[in-house]
matplotlib code that plots the C-alpha trace (Angstrom):
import matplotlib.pyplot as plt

x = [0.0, 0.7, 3.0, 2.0, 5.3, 4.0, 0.9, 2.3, 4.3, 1.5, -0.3, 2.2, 2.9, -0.7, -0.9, 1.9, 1.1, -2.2, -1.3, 2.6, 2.2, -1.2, 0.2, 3.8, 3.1, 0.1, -2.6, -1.3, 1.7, -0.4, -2.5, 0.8, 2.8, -0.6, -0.9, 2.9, 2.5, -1.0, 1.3, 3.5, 1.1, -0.6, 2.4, 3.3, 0.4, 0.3, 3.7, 2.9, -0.7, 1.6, 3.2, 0.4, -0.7, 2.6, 2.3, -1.1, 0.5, 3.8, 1.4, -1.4, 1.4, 2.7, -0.1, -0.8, 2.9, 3.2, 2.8, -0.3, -0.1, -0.6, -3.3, -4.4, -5.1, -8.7, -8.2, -9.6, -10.0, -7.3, -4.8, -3.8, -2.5, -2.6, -6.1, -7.6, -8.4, -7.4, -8.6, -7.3, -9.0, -10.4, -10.5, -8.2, -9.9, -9.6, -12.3, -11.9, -15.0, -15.9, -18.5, -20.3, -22.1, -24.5, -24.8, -21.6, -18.1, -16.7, -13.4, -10.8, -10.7, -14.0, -15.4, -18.3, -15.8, -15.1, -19.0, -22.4, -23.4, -26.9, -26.7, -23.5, -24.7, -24.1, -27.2, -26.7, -23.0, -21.5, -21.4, -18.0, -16.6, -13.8, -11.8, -10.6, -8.9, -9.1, -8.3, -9.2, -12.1, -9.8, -10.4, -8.8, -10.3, -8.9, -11.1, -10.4, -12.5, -11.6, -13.2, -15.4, -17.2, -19.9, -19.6, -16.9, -15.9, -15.3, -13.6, -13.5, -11.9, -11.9, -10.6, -10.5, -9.0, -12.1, -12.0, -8.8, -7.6, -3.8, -3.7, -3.3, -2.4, 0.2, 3.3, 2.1, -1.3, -0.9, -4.1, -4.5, -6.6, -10.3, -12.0, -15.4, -16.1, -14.8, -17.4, -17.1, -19.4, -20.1, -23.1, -25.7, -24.2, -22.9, -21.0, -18.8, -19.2, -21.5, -24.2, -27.2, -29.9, -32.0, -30.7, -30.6, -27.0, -28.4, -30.8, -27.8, -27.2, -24.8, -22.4, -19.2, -18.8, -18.1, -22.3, -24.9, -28.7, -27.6, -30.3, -32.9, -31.1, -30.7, -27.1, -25.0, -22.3, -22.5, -20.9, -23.8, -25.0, -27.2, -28.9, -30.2, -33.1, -33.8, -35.5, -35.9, -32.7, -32.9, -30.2, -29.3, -27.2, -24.8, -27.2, -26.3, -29.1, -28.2, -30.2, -31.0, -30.3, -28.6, -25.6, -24.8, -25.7, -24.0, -26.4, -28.1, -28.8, -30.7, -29.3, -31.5, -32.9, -34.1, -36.0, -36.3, -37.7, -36.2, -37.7, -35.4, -36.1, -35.7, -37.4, -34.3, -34.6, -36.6, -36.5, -39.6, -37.1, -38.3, -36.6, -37.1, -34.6, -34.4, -33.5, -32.1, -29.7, -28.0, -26.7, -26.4, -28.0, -31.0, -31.7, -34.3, -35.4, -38.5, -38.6, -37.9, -39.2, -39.0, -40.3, -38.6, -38.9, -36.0, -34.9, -33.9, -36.0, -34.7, -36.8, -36.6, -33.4, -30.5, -32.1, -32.8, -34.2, -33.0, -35.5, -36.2, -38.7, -38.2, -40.4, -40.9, -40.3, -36.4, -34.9, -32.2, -29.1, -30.2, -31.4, -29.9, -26.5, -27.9, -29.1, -31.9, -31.7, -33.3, -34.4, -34.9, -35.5, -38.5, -38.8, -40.6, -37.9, -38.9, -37.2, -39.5, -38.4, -38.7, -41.1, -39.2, -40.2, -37.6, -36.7, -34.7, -35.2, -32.6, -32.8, -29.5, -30.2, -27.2, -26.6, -23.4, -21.8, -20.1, -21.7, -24.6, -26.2, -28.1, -30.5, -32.4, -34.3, -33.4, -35.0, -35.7, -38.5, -38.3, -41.2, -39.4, -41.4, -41.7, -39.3, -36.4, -33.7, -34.7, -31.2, -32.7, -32.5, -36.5, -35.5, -32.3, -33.1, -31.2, -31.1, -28.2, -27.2, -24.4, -22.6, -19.8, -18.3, -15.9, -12.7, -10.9, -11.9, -12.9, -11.9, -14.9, -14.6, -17.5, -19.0, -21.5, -23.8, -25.4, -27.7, -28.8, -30.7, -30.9, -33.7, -33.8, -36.7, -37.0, -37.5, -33.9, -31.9, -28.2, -27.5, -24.9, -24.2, -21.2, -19.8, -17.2, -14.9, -13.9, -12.1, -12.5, -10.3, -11.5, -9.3]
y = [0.0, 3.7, 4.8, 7.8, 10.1, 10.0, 10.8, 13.4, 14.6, 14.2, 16.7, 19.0, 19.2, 19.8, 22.3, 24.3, 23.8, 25.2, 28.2, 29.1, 27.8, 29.6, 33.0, 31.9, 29.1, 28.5, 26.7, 23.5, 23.6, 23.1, 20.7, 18.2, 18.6, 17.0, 14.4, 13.2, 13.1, 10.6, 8.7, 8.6, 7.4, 5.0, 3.5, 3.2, 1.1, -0.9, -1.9, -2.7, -4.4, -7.2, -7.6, -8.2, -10.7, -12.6, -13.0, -14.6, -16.9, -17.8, -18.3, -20.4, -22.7, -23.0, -24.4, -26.6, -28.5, -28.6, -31.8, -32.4, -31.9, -34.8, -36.7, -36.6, -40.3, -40.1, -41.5, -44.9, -47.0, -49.9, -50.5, -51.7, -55.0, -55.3, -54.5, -55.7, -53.1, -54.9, -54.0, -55.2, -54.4, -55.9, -55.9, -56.0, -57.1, -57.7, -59.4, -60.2, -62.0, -62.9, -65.8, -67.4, -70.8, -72.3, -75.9, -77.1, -75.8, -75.0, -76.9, -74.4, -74.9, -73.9, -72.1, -71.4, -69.5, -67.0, -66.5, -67.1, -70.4, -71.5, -75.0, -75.1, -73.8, -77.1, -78.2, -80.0, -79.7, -77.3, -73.6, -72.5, -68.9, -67.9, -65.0, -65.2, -62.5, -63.9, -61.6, -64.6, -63.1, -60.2, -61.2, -60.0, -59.9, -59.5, -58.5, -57.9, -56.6, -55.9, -55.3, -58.1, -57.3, -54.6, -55.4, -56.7, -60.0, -59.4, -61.9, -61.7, -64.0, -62.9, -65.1, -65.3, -67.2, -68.3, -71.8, -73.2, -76.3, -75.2, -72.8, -73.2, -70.5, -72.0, -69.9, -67.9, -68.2, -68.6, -69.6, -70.8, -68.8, -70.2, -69.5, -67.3, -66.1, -66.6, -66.4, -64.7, -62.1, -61.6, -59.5, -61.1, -64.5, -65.2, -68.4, -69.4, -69.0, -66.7, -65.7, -67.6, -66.6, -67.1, -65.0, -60.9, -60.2, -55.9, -57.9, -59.4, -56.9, -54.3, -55.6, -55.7, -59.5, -61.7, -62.5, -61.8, -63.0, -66.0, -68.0, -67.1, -65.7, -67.0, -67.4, -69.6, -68.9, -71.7, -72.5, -71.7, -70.3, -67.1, -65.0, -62.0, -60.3, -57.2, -57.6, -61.5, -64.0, -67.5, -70.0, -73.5, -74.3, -76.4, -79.2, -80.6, -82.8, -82.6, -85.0, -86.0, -89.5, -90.2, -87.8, -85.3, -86.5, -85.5, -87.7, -85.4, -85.6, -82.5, -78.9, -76.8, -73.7, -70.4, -67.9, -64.1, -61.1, -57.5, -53.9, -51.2, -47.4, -44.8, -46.7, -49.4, -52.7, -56.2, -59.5, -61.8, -66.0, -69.2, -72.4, -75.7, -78.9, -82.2, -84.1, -87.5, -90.1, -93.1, -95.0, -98.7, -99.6, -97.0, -94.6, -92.4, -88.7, -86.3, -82.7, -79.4, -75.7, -72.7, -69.3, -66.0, -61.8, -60.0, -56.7, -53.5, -50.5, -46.8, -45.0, -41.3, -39.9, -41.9, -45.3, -48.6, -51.6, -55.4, -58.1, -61.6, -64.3, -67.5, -70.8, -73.9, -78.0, -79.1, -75.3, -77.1, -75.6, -72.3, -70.8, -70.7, -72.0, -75.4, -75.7, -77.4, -80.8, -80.7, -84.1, -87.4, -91.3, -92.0, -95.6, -96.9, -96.2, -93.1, -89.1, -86.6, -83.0, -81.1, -77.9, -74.6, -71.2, -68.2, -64.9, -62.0, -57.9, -55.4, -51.9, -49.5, -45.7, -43.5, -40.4, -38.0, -37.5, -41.5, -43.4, -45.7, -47.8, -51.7, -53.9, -56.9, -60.1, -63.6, -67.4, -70.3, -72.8, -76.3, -79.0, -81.9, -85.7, -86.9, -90.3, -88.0, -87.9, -85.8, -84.3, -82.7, -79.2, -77.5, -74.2, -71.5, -67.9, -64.8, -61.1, -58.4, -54.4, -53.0, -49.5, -49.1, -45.5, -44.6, -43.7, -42.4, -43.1, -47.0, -47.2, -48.3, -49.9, -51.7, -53.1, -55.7, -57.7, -61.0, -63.3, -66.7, -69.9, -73.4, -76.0, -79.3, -81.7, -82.9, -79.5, -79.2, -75.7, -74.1, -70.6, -68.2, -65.1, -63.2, -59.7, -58.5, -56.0, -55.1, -52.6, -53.1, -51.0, -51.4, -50.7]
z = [0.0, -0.7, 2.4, 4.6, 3.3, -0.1, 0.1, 2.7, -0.2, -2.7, -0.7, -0.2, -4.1, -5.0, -2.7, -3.9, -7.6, -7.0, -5.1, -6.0, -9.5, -10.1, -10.3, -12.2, -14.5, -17.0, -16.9, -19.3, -17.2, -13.9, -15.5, -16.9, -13.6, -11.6, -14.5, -14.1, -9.8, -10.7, -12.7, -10.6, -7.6, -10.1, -10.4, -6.6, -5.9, -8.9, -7.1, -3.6, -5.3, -6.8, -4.0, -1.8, -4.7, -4.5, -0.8, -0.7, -3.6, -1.4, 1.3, -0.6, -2.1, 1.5, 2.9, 0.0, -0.1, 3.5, 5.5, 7.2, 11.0, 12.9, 13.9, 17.4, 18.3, 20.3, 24.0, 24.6, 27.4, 27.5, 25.2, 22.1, 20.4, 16.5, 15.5, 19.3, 22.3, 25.8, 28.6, 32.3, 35.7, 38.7, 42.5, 45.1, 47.9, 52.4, 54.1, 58.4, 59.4, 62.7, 62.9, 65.5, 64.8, 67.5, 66.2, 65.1, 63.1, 59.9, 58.5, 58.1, 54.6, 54.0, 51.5, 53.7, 56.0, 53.3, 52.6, 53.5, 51.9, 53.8, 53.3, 55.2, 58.3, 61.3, 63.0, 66.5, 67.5, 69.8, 69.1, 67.9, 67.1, 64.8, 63.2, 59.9, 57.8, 53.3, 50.1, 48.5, 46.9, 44.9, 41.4, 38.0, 34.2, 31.0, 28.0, 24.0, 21.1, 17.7, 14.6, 13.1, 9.7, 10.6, 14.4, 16.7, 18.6, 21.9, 24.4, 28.5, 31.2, 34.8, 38.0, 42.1, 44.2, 46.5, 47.5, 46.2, 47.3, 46.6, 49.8, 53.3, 56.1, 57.4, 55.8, 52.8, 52.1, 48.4, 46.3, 43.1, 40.5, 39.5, 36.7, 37.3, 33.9, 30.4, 27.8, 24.3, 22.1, 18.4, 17.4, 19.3, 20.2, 23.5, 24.5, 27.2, 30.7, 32.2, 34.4, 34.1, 32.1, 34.4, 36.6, 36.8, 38.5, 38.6, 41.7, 44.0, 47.1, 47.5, 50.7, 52.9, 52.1, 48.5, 48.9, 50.8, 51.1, 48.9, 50.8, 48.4, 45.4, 42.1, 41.9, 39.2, 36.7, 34.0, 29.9, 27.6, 24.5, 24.5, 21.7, 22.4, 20.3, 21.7, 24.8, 24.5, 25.3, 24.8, 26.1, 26.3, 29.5, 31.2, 32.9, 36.4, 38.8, 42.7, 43.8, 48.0, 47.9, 44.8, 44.8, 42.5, 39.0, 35.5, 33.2, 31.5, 28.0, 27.3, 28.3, 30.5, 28.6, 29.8, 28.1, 29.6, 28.7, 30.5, 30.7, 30.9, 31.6, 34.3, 37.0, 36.6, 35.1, 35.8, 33.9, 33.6, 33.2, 32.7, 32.8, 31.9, 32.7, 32.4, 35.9, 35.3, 36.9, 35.6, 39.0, 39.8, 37.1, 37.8, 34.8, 35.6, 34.4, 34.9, 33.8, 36.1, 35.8, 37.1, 36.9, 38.1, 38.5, 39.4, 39.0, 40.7, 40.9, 42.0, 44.6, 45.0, 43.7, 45.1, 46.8, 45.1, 45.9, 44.4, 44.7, 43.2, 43.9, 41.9, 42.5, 40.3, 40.7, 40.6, 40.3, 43.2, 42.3, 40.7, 44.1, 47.3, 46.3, 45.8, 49.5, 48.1, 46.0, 42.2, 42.9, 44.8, 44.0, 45.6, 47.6, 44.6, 42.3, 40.2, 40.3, 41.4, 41.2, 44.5, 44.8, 45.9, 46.7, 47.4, 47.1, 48.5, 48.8, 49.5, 50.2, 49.3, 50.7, 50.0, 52.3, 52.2, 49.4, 49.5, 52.2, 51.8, 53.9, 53.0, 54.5, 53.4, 54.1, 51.6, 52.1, 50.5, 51.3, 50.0, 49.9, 50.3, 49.7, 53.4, 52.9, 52.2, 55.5, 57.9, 57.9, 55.1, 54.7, 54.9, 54.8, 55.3, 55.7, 56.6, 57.1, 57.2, 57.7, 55.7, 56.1, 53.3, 52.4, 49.3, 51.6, 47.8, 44.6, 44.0, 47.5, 49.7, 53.0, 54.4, 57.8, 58.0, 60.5, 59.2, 61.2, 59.3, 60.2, 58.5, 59.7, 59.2, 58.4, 61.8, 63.0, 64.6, 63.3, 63.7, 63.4, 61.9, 63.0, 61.3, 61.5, 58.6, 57.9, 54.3, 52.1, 48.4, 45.9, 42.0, 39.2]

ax = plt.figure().add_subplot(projection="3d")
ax.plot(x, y, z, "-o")
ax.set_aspect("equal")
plt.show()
């Protein structure tokens, strides 16, 4: 552009051509001495024109040759391998329970020492009382995905160290690894290990310790297949038949399959299962089967702003293992030779009330009511029910430690009962 001295000057030669020049010069002489300072100025900013025009050129071709800046890579969460995203987390986890019994004791090793498992509970010995400090129940998982035509194929494994036979407390406490879950996806296929279908895992109680009001819950992790169709799943299972007075049977021919429906929306969830086995032992030269079912709603369903409660109720003939950590039996051989399936009823409800800013505070009621023919033993177990109260507060983040009371009771067919009454400390940190 035209710079401020030359116009300056520009102004300062008009001014004296028009006014010196007037009165000494003629007019054609005024008139060409103006014409050759326009020239003059045309000129100037014809100049500085092209070189404004070269500098948007330069500048142009700049960005156009030069490299692309690079990309930012968007932030994911896990990591990396080939064309797979892994993922790693888990729990690291310190339970100390103190437990009283009133009929009887728990071996050392047992599993029912690290949680509540009704049908363990001893009826008719002496009362005992223990303290046992377990991380046994931290647990690990390791999970992949990856790109798989217009969807993805994920894979997950995760793994405790709850009841391992490898272990004792003698020096260093050192457990072997089980396997909880391992179970791949693709689209709407499932298959591996997994939750039941038949059960809604949203419904199982917030607590201090690995389980709680397991009495009545519908509880197992199983191999299966699973397709899911929007709302509706449909699955064929692993099939097992615990049995009274036949043992624990692994005859089956058939797989058990459970169909289930699930609402979803603000309220929270609840699923509407059925299932239907077959029951069948092949024993000393006794092959008998009849068929099993069982019916189930569980869910969990948020109440005001913060509070929730979990529930389930689940009934049927030969459900056995699928409620109440098979304190009941699927099954038993009647005297005259034929398997009948046993009648159950059950359920659980828990209610979670947050207050603070990190602290909540759980109660609930879980119990299982079996209708057992009257030849069976009557060591038998009739019924286990229990009841608990948990405070647990986030210390950090993913840090929460817990305290917890539990009462539960286990009766037999004769009418004779034991109690467990357990108090537990916890601190859970999830990564």
């Amino acid at each position: 552009m035209i710079s401020l001295k030359k116009l300056l000057l520009f102004s300062v030669a008009a001014m004296a051509l028009t006014s010196t020049a007037a009165a000494q010069a003629p007019l054609e002489e005024r008139i060409a001495a103006l014409e050759a300072i326009v020239a003059e100025l045309k000129m100037e900013l014809a100049s500085e024109r092209a070189k404004g025009d070269a500098d948007i050129v330069r500048i142009e071709t700049h960005l156009a040759t030069a490299p692309a800046p690079p990309e930012v890579a968007p932030k994911t969460d896990g990591f990396r391998v080939g064309d797979a995203t892994v993922k790693i987390g888990g729990i690291i986890d310190l339970d100390v329970h103190v437990t009283h019994l009133d009929g009887g004791a728990l071996a050392s090793n047992s599993i029912a020492r690290d949680f509540h498992i009704p049908g363990a509970t001893p009826i008719g010995g002496e009362g005992t009382a223990f303290t046992d400090f377990t991380a046994e129940s931290t647990r690990f998982f390791i999970s992949a995905s990856q790109p798989a035509g217009e969807g993805s194929v994920t894979g997950y494994l995760e793994m405790d160290f709850l009841g391992s036979a490898q272990g004792n407390e003698l020096v260093t406490n050192s457990y072997a690894p089980r396997m909880r879950r391992a179970f791949l996806t693709y689209g709407n296929w499932l298959a591996g290990q997994e939750w039941s279908t038949f059960q809604n895992a949203s419904a199982i109680p917030e607590s201090a310790s690995f389980l709680i009001l397991s009495d009545g819950m519908i509880f197992v992790r199983q191999p299966q297949i699973r397709y899911t169709l929007g709302n509706w799943q449909f699955a064929i299972e692993n099939a097992n038949t615990p049995t009274i007075t036949s043992g624990n049977q692994d005859a089956n021919t058939l797989p058990d399959a459970v169909v289930r429906y699930n609402w979803k929306g603000k309220y929270g969830n609840v699923s509407l299962a059925g299932l239907a086995r077959q029951l069948r032992i092949d024993q000393a030269g006794i092959t008998e089967e009849t068929a099993g079912y069982g019916v189930s709603v569980s869910g969990l369903l948020k109440v005001g702003a913060r509070d929730d409660i979990r529930f389930n109720v689940v009934g049927g003939e030969g459900v056995g293992r699928y409620v109440g950590l098979a304190a009941g039996r699927g099954a038993v051989l009647s005297p005259a030779g034929e398997l009948e399936a046993v009648p159950a009823f059950g359920g659980l409800i828990a209610w979670r009330h947050p207050f603070g800013e990190t602290a909540r505070f759980n109660i609930g009621y879980s119990g299982l009511f079996l209708d057992n023919p009257s030849y069976v033993p009557s060591t038998t177990t009739n019924s286990v029910q229990s009841a608990y109260a948990a405070l647990l507060w986030d210390a950090a983040p993913k840090l929460t430690v817990g305290l917890e009371a539990m009462h539960g009771v286990r009766e037999e067919e004769s009418g004779a009962d034991g109690a467990i009454s357990r108090f537990t400390f916890s601190t859970k940190y999830a990564f």
